[in-house]
C-alpha positions as CSV (number, residue, x, y, z in Angstrom):
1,X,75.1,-28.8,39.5
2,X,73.5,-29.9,36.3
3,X,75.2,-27.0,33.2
4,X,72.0,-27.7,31.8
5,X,70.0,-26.4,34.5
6,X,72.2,-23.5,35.4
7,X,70.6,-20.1,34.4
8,X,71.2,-18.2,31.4
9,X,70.9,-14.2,30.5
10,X,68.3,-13.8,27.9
11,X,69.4,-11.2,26.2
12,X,66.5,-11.0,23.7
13,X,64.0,-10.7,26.9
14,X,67.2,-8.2,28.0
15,X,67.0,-5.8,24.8
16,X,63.4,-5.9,24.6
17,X,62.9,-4.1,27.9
18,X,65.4,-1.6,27.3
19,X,63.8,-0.9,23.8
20,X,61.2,0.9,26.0
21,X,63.7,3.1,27.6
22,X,65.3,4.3,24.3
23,X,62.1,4.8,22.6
24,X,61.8,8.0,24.5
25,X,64.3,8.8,26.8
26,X,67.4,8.8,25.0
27,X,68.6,12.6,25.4
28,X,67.6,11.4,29.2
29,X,69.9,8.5,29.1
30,X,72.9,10.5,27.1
31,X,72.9,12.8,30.3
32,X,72.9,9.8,32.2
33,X,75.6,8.5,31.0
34,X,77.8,11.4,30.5
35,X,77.2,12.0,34.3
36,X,78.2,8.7,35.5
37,X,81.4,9.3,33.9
38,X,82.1,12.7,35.2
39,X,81.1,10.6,38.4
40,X,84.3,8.2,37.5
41,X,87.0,10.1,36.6
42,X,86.1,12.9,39.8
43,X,86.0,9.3,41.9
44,X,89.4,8.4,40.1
45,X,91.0,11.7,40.1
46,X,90.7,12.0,43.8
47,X,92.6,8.6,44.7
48,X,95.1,10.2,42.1
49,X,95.1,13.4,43.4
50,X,95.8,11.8,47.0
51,X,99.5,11.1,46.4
52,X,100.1,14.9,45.4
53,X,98.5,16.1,48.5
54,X,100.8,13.8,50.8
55,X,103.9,14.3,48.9
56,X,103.7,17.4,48.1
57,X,101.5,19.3,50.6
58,X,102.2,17.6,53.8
59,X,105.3,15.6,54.1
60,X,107.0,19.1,53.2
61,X,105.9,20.5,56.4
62,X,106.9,17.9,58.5
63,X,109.2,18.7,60.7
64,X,108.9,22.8,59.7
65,X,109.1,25.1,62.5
66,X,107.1,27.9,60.9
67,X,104.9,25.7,58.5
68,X,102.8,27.8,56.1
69,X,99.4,25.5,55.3
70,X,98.0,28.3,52.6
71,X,99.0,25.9,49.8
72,X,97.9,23.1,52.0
73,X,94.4,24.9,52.2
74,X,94.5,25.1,48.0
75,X,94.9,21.5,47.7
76,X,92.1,20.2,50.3
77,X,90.4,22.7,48.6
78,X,91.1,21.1,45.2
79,X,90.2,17.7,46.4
80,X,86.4,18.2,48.0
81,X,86.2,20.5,44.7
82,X,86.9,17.4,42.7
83,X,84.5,14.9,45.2
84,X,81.7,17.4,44.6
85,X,81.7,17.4,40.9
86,X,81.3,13.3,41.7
87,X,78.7,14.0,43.9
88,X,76.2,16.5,41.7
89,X,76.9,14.3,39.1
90,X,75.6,10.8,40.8
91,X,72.8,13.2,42.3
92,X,71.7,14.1,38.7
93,X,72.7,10.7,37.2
94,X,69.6,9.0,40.1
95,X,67.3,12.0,39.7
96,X,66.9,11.5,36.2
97,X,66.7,7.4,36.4
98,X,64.2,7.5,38.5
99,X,62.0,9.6,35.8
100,X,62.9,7.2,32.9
101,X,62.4,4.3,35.2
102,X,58.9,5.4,36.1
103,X,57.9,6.6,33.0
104,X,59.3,3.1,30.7
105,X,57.1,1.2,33.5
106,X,54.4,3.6,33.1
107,X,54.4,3.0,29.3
108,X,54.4,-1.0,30.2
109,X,51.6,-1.0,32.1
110,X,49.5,1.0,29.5
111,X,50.5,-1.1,26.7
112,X,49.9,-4.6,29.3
113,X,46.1,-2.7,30.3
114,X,45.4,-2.1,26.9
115,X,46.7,-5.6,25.5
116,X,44.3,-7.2,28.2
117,X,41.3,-5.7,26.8
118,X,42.0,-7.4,23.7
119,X,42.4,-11.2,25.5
120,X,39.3,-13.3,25.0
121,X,37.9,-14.5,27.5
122,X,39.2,-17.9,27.7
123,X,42.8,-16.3,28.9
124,X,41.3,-15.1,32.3
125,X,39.3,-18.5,33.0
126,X,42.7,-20.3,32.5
127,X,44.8,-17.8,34.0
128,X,44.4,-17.0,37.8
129,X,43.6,-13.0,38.3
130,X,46.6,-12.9,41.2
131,X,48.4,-14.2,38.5
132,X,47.7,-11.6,36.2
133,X,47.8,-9.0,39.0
134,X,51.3,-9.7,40.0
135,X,52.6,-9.2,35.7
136,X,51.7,-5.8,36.7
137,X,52.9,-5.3,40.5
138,X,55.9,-7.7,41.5
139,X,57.0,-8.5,38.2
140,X,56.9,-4.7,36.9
141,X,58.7,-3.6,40.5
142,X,61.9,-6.1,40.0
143,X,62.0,-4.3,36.2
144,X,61.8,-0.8,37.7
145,X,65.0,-1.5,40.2
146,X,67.0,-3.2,37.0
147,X,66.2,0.1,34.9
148,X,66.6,2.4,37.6
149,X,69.9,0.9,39.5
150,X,70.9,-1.8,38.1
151,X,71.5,-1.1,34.6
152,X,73.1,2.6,35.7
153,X,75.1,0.9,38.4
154,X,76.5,-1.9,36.4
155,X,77.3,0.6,33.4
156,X,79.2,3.0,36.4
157,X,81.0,-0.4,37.8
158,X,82.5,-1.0,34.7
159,X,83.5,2.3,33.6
160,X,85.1,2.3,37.0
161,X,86.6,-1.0,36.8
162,X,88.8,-0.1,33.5
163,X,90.0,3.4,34.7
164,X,90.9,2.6,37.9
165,X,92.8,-0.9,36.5
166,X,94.5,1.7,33.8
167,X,95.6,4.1,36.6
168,X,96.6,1.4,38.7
169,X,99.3,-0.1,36.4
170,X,100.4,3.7,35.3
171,X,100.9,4.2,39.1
172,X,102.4,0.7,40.3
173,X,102.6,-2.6,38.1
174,X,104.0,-4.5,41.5
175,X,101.4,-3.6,43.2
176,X,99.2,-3.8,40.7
177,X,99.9,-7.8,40.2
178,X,98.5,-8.0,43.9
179,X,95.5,-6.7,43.4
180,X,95.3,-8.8,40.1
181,X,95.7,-12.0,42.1
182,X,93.2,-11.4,44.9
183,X,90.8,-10.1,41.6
184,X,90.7,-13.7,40.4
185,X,90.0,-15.4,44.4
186,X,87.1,-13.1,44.2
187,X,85.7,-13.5,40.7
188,X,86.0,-17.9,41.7
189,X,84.2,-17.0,44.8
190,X,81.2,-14.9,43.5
191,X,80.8,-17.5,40.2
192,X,80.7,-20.3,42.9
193,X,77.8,-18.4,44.8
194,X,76.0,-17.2,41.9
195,X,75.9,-20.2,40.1
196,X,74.3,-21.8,42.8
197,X,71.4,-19.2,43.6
198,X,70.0,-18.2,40.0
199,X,68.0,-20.2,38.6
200,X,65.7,-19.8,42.1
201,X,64.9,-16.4,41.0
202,X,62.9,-17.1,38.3
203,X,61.2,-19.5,40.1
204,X,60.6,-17.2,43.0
205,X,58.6,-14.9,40.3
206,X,56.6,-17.9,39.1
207,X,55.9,-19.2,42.9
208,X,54.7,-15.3,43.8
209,X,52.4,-15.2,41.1
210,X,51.1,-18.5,42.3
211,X,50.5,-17.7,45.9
212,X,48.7,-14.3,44.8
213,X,46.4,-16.1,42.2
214,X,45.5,-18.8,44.4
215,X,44.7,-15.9,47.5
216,X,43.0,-14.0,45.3
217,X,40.5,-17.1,44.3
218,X,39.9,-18.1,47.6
219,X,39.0,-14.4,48.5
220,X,36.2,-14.2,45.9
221,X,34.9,-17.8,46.5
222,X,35.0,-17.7,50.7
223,X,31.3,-18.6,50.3
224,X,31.7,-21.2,48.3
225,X,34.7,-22.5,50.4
226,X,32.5,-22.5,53.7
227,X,28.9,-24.2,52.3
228,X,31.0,-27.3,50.6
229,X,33.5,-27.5,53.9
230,X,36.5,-26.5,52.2
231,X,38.7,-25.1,54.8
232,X,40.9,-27.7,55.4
233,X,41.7,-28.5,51.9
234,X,41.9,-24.9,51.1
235,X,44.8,-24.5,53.8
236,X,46.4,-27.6,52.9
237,X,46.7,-26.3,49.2
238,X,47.7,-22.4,50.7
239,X,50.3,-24.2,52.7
240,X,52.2,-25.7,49.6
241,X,52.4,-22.5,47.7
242,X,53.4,-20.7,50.5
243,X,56.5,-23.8,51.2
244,X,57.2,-23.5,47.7
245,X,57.7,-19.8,47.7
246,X,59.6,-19.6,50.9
247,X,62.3,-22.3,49.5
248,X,63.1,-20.4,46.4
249,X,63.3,-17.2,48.1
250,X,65.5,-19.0,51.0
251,X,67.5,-21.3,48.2
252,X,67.8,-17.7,46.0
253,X,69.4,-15.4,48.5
254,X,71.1,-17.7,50.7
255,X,74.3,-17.7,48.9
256,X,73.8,-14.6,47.1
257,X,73.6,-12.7,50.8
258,X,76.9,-14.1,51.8
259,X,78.6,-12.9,48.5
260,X,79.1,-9.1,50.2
261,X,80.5,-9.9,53.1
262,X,82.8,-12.6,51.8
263,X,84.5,-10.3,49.5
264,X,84.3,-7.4,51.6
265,X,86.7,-9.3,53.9
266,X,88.5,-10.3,51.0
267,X,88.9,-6.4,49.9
268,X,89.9,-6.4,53.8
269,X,92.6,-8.9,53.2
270,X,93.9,-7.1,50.2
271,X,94.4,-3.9,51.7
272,X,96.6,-5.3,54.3
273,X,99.0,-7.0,51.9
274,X,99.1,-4.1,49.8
275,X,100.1,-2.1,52.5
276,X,102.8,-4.3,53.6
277,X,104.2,-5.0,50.0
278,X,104.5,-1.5,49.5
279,X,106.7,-0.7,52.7
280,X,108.5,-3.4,51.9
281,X,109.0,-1.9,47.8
282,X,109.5,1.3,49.7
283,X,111.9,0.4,52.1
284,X,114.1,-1.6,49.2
285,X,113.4,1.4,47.2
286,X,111.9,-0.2,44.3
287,X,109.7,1.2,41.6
288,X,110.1,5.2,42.9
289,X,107.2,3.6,45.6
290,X,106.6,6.6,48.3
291,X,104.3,7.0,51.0
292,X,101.6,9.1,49.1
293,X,102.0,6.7,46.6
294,X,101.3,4.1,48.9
295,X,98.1,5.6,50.3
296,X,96.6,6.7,46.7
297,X,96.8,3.2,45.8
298,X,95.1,1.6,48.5
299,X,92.4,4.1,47.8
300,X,92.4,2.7,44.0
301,X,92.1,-0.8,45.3
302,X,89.0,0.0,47.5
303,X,87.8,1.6,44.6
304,X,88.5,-1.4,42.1
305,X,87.4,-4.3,44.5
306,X,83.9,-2.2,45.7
307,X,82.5,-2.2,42.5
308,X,83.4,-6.3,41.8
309,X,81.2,-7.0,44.7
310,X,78.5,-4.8,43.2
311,X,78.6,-6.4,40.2
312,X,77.8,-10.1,41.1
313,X,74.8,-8.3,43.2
314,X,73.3,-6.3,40.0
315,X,74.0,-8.9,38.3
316,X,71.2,-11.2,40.0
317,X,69.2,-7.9,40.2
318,X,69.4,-8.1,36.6
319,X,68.8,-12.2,36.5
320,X,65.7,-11.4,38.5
321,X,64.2,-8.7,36.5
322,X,64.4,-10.8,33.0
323,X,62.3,-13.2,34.8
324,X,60.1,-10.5,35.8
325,X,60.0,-9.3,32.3
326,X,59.5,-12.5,30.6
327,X,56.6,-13.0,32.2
328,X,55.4,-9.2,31.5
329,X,56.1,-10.1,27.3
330,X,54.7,-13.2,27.6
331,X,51.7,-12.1,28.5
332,X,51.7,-9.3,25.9
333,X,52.0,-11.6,23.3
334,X,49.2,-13.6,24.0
335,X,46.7,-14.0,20.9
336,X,44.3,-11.4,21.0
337,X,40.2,-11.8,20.5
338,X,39.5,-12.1,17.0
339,X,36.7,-10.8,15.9
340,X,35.4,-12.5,12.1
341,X,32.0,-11.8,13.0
342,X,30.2,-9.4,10.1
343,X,27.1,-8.7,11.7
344,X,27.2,-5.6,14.5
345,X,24.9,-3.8,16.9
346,X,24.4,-0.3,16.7
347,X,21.7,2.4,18.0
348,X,19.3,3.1,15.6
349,X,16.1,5.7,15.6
350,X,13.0,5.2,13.4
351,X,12.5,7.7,10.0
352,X,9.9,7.8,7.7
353,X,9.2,4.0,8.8
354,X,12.7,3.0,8.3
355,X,15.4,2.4,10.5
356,X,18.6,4.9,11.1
357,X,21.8,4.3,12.4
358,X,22.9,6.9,15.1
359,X,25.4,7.8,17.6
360,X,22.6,8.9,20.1
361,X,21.5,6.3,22.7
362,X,18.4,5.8,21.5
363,X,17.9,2.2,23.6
364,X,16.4,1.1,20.3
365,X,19.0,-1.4,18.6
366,X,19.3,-2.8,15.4
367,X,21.5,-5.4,13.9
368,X,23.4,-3.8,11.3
369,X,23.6,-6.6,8.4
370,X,26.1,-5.3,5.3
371,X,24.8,-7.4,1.6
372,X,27.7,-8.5,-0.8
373,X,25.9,-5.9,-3.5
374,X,27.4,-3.2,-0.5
375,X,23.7,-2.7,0.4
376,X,23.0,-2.3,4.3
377,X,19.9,-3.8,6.2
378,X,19.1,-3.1,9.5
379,X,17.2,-5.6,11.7
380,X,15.2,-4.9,15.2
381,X,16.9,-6.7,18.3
382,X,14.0,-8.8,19.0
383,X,14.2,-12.5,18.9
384,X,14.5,-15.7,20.6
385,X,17.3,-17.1,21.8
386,X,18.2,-20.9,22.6
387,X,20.6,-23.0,23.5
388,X,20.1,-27.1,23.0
389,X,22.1,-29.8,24.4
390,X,25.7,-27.2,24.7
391,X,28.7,-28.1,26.2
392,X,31.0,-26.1,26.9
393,X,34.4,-25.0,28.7
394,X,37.1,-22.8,28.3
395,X,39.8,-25.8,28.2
396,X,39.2,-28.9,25.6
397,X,39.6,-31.1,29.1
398,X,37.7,-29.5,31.4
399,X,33.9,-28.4,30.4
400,X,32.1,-26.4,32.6
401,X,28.8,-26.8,31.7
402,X,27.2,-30.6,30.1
403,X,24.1,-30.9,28.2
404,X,22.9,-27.3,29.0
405,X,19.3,-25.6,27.5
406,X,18.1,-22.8,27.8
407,X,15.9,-20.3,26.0
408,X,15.0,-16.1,26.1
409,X,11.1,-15.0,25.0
410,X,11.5,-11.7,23.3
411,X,11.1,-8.5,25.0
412,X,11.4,-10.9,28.3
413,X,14.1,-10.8,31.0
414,X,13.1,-14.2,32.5
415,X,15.6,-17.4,31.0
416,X,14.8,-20.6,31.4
417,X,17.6,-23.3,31.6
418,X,17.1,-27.0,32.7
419,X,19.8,-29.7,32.2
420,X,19.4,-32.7,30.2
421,X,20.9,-34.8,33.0
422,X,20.0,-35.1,36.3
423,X,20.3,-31.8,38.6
424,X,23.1,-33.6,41.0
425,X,25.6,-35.2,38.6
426,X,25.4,-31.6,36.7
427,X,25.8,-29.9,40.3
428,X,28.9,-31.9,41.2
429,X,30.4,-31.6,38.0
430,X,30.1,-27.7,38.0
431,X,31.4,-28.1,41.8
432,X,34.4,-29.8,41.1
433,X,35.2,-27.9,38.2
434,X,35.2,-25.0,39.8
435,X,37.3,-25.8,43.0
């Protein structure tokens, strides 16, 4: 595969969208953080804690013929005490992403609503609405799942990842070789998948804004679809969107799906070896290795290898969500409407035979007209209103409407329009422009 072509993390799209989370959640996301570590080192402290309870606690009473299990009791006891300081913690970590989550892409959506207001006109005449509608729905949802599980989850996987890898060489450095080695199989194996499936994510957010724009145009022109006979075409077109989507999501996920399972059984693999190059350091008694010893670090490696499998699946989460998120900035920094007009329409009432600007609806309007002396005249709207000979379209290359004329009496609600060339060749034009 072409380097070239091979995605890339934006990290300026990446620090953009978490700008909205710090803006004003950040006691929020302190507490998050501080309970996704509590989270660790209760996850961490248990697997430690595992080799005191079997060496300790139990092996003791082996063989006992009047074993007392009081102490026994203490240290279970201990243990689920330490798991559910993990557990309230990742309870309170979630509850409380979910409430910045919803309220960053709450503050998007305002700021997106509000930017659209501002867009001339030209933007939504070369911009399909599906297109526009799925900036706020698909490409908004993928950003909500990176804020609220990804980003948490990646920042939890590598907290976890560096304690457990300290503990591991404090408790065993043989050992802890073997989990090193089987580390690296499965970091070659997730880059190999990965590299292969993300740059189809970003074109799976491009192909679904596609398919909705072009659904959403066919809805609103059904009628003019069914008097020019254009079913078939229609279909045709609906057919090649829908192909194109379906590959990128198929050519997206179908090596990232396979990443789990592959390194699952690889974790599998690993546990197995462990366990039988620990008997063996037992059984040659190197290293001080013990049974409790033995099981607690099994329990590290499950621990360690877990959250490497999580990682290469948050991190295409993430991948995902930047192309989400581009497309959400990109349309925020469109150019807004200017407005260098000088000349505005207010409601005005009549005084003394002169005209007065008011707030009141008055359904009298004037033109309010400002002098360079700072003088203000205000002139009735009453006029008449022509256009000769105008083209004009939204796009330099593609005009709508050719040699167009058309004029408004005052006080009159009729228009009359006629083109300068002939009815059909303006009819087709207009036709084919639109479809």
């Amino acid at each position: 595969m072409d380097k070239s072509r091979r995605p890339k993390m934006d990290f300026a799209v990446l620090g953009r969208a978490l700008s909205y989370i710090t803006r004003k959640y950040k006691l929020r996301l302190f507490v998050v953080i501080l309970c996704l570590l509590i989270s660790t080192a209760s996850s961490v402290g248990a697997n430690l804690y595992l080799q005191t309870l079997i060496d300790d606690y139990i092996i003791p009473l082996v063989g006992e013929t009047n074993p007392t299990y009081i102490l026994l009791a203490r240290a279970v006891a201990t243990m689920g005490s330490i798991y559910m300081v993990g557990v309230i913690s990742n309870f309170l970590s979630s509850r409380l992403m979910v409430k910045v989550s919803e309220g960053t892409l709450k503050d998007i959506r305002d700021e997106m609503f509000v930017k659209m207001q501002k867009l001339p006109i030209k933007y939504f005449d070369t911009h399909s609405h599906g297109d526009i509608m799925s900036r706020y729905t698909n490409d908004t949802d993928t950003l909500s799942q990176m804020i609220s599980q990804s980003i948490p989850q990646m920042f939890s996987v590598v907290t976890t990842i560096v304690v457990i890898f300290i503990a591991m060489v404090v408790t065993n450095i043989y050992l802890t070789l073997v989990v090193i080695l089987f580390l690296g199989i499965i970091l070659l194996t997730s880059k190999f998948m990965t590299s292969r499936s993300g740059k189809y994510f970003a074109k799976q957010q491009e192909s679904v804004g596609k398919l909705n724009g072009y659904i959403e145009e066919m809805i609103n022109g059904q009628k003019v679809v069914k008097v020019f006979c254009y079913e078939d075409r229609a279909k045709k077109r609906f057919d090649e969107l829908n192909e194109e989507l379906s590959q990128n999501v198929y050519n997206a996920n179908k090596y990232v799906n396979c990443i789990g399972p592959v390194n699952g059984n690889l974790g599998n693999t690993l546990y197995a070896v462990l366990a039988m190059v620990g008997g063996i350091l037992a059984v040659q008694k190197i290293g001080n290795v013990s049974v409790g010893l033995i099981v607690a670090f099994l329990q590290l490696s499950k621990t360690f290898i877990r959250p490497i499998n999580e990682i290469s699946r948050q991190l295409n989460s993430i991948v995902m969500a930047i192309a989400g998120a581009k497309r959400i900035f990109e349309f925020m920094d469109e150019e807004p409407e200017k407005d260098d007009g000088y000349v505005t329409l207010v409601n005005v009432k009549e005084e003394n035979g002169k005209l007065v600007e008011t707030k009141e609806r008055t359904k009298h309007w004037a033109w309010k007209y400002p002098h360079k002396d700072g003088s203000i005249e205000y002139i009735n709207l009453e006029g008449y209103i022509e256009f000769d000979n105008v083209d004009f379209g939204y796009e330099e290359n593609k005009t709508v409407l050719h040699d167009i004329s058309l004029y408004a009496k005052p006080r009159s609600k009729d228009c009359f329009c006629w083109c300068n060339r002939s009815w059909k060749d303006y009819n087709y034009k207009l036709i084919k422009s639109f479809l």
